[in-house]
N, C-alpha and C positions, 0 to 999 in steps of 0.2 A: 459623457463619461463612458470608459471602456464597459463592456458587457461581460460581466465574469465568465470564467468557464467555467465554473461551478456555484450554486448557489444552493444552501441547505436552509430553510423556513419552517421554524417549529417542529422538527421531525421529531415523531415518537416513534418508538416499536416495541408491543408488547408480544410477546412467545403465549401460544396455547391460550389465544383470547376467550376462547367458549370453554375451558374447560372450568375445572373447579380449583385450580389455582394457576392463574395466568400470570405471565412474568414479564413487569416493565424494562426494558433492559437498554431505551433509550429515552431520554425527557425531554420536551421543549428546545431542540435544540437546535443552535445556528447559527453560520459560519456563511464566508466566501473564498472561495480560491480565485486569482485573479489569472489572467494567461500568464502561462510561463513561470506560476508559481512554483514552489519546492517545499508542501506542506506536510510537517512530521503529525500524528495522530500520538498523542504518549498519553498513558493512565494503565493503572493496577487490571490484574486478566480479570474478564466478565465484566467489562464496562459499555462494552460494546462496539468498540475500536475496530472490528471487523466484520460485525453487522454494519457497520455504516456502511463501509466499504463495497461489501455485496448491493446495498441499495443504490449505492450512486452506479453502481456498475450496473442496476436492472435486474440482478440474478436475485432481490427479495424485492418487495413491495413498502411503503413505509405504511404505518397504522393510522398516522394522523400526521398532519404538515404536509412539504413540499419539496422535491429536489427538481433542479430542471440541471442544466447544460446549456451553454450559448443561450438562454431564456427559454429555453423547450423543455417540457418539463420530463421525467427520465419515466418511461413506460416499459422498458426492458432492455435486454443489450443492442448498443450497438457498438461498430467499428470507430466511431470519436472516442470510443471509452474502452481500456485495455487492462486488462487485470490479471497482475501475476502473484502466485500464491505460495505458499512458504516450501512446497515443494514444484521440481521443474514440472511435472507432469507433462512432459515429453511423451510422446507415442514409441514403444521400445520397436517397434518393428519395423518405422520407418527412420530414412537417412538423417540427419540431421537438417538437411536441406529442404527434404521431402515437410519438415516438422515445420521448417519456419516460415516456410509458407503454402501450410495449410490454408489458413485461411482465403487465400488470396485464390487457390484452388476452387472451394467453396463459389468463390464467387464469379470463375469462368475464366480466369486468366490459363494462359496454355503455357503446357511443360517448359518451354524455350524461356520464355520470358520471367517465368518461377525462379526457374535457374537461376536465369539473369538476376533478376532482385535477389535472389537467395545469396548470390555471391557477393553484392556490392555492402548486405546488410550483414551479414559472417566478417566481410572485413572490418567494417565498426566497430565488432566486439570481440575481436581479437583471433578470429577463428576463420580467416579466410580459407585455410586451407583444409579443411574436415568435413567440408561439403557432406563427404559419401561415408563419415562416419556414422557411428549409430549411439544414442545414449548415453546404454554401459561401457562403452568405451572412451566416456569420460570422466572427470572430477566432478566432484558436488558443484566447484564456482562454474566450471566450465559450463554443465550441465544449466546453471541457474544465466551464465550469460546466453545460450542457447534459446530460454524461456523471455529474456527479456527482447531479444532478439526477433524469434516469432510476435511478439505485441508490437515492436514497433514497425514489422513488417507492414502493416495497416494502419500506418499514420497515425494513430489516436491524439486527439487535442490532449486528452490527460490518460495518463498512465499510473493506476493503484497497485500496490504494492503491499500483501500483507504478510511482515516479520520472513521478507526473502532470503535475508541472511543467518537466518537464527540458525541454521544446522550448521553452518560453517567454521571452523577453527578462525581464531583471531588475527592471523598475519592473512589467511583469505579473504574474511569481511573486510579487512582494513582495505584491502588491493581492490575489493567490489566496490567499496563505498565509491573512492576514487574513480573506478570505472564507471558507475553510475553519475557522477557529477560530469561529466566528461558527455557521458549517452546525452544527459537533459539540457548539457549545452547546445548541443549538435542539433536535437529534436526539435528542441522549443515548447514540448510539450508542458502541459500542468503536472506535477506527481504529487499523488497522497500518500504518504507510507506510513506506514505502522509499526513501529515499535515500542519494547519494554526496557532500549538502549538509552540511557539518557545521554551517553557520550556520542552514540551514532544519530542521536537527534539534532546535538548542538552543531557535528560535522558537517551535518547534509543539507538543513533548515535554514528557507526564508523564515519562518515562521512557528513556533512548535505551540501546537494548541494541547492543553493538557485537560484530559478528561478528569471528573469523578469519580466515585466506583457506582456498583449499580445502584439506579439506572444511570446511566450515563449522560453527562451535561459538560456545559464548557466551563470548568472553573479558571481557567486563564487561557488568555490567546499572546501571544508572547512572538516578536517579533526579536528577530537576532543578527542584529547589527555589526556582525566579524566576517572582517576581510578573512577570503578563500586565499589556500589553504588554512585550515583553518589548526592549530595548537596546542595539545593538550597541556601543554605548558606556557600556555598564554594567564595571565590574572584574567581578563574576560571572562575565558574559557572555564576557569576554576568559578568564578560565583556567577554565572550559569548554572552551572552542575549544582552547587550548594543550595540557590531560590529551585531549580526544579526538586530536589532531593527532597528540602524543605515542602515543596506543592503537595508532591505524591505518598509522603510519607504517613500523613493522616487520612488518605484515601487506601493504604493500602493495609494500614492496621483496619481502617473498614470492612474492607471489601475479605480481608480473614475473619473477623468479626462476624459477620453475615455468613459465611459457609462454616465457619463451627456452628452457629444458630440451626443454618439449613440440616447440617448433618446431624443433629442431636435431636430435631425434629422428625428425621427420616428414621430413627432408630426408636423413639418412643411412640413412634405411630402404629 
């Protein structure tokens, strides 16, 4: 059997474990991403959708359980594993070239050959020619292709993605989504991404796992069986949207449930 590229084993994470009220915010929980999967993260906010993410990524530790990669288990970041986050966080003072391959800097490659990769990975995502521009001298998508662009300058097996689109006006996600199905063909990488989209879940998704509210669990793992491109005006497409709608709807009358609790609590205390 093939080796996942990602494997998640009981993962907990509690917040402020020593203190006087520590907070669960992941339970028992687990999953596989297989190579070259296209895995959506969906569930109500504060479920933990983006704490996973930092753990698979190495940037938090898990409390209890297990994440590995290729069967090694995840001890902090590395370059297999690439994570871009809801905004470009772009360096503004460097070129856009000089940004995307930072990394590759880091680790000894010389100006010439930066270039060289800089240039062949800018043409992927549509920006061959902007090499010597600089950030603010672009759009938000442009900016967020820029970001996706530096990750994939360093190969990563799997590429995380947390809610990259959410600042974007609608006719730009729609143009991103596409340009992203496009990048994870070319790559071949794994992507985990994160959204509160259900329609940008069923367009992108081998598979849309749908969380709880907190602490966060799998209450469905949902594989999605529609030929790409995929149609908002497909029947598929529509009862999709209706069972996920249906999934989240009693998670998220929850998950407000528990923050008016919390805030009524934080006010009589």
């Amino acid at each position: 059997m093939a080796v996942p590229a990602v494997s998640c084993h009981q993962v907990s994470k509690v917040w402020n474990p020593d203190s006087a009220s520590p907070l669960l915010a992941l339970d028992d929980l687990s999953f596989e991403v297989e190579r070259g999967e296209f895995i959506v993260l969906l569930g109500p906010s504060g479920c933990g959708k983006s704490t996973l993410l930092y753990m698979i990524a190495g940037l938090e530790s898990t409390s209890s359980g297990t994440i590995e990669c290729d069967k090694l288990p995840v001890t902090g970041p590395d370059s297999d594993r690439g994570m871009i986050f809801q905004e470009a966080s772009l360096y503004p003072w460097l070129t856009l070239s000089d940004n995307v391959t930072f990394g590759l800097g880091l680790r000894g490659m010389g100006p010439g050959l930066r270039r060289e990769a800089a240039s062949k990975i800018m043409k992927k995502v549509g920006l061959g020619d902007m090499l010597d521009k600089r950030p603010d001298e672009l759009s938000g998508g442009m900016r967020q292709r820029v970001a996706v662009a530096r990750a994939l300058a360093m190969q990563p097996k799997v590429l995380m993605m947390d809610e990259p689109f959410a600042a974007l006006d609608v006719q730009t996600r729609t143009k991103m989504q596409d340009f992203l199905l496009q990048i994870w063909r070319d790559s071949g990488a794994s992507i985990i991404l994160v959204t509160h989209s259900i329609d940008e879940a069923i367009s992108l998704a081998d598979r849309i796992i749908v969380f709880t509210s907190r602490p966060g669990r799998v209450k469905k793992d949902i594989r999605v069986d529609l030929e790409r491109p995929r149609s908002p005006r497909d029947p598929a497409f529509h009862a999709l949207q209706d069972e996920l709608s249906e999934l989240l709807a009693d998670e998220v009358d929850r998950a407000f449930a528990d923050q008016q609790r919390s805030e009524t609590g934080s006010h009589t205390a």
